[in-house]
N, C-alpha and C positions, 0 to 999 in steps of 0.2 A: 727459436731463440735468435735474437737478430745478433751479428757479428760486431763484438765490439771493437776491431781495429778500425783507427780512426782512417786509414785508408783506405777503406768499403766504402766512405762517407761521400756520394756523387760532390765531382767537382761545380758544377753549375751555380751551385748556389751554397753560401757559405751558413752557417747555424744561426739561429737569431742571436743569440747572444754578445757572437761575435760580430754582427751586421750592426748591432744596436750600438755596439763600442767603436765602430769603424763610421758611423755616422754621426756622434756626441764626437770624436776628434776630430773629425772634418770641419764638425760646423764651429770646434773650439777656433780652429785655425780660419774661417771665415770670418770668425768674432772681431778676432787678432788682428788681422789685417784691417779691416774697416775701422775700430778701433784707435788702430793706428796710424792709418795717415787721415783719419777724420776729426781726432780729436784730440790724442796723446802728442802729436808734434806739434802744439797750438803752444804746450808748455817745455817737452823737452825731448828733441830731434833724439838724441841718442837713446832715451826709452823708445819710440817711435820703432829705431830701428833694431833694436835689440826685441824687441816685439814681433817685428818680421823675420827675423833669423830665428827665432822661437817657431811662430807660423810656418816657414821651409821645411822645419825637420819634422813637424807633425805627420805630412802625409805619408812618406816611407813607414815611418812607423805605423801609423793606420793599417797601410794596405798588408804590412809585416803582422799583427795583430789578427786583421779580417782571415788571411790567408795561413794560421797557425798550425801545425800537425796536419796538414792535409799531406797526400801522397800525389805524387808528380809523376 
């Protein structure tokens, strides 16, 4: 019967689940950016960059997310 503590779980590589959420907020925060200085500052510079401050904080959080209950 395999060990359910989640820190048996090899560090190397992280669950799909969590891969798949750490990749869908990545590519949000890609979106965001491109988005934003391609198209959204045409009409209004402070959406633009409140769009980018949105994009900054995504990847902490991503990698916070990818990296959950693991053991160190």
């Amino acid at each position: 019967m395999p060990d359910s503590d989640p820190r048996s779980e090899p560090l190397g590589e992280p669950p799909p689940g969590r891969k798949r959420a750490y990749f869908w907020l990545m590519g949000t925060c890609v979106a965001l950016i491109v988005l934003a200085w391609n198209v959204v500052r045409f009409w209004s510079m402070p959406a633009a960059v409140a769009m980018s401050v949105v994009a900054a904080v995504i990847p902490p959080v991503a990698v916070i997310i990818a990296n959950w209950g693991r053991g160190g």
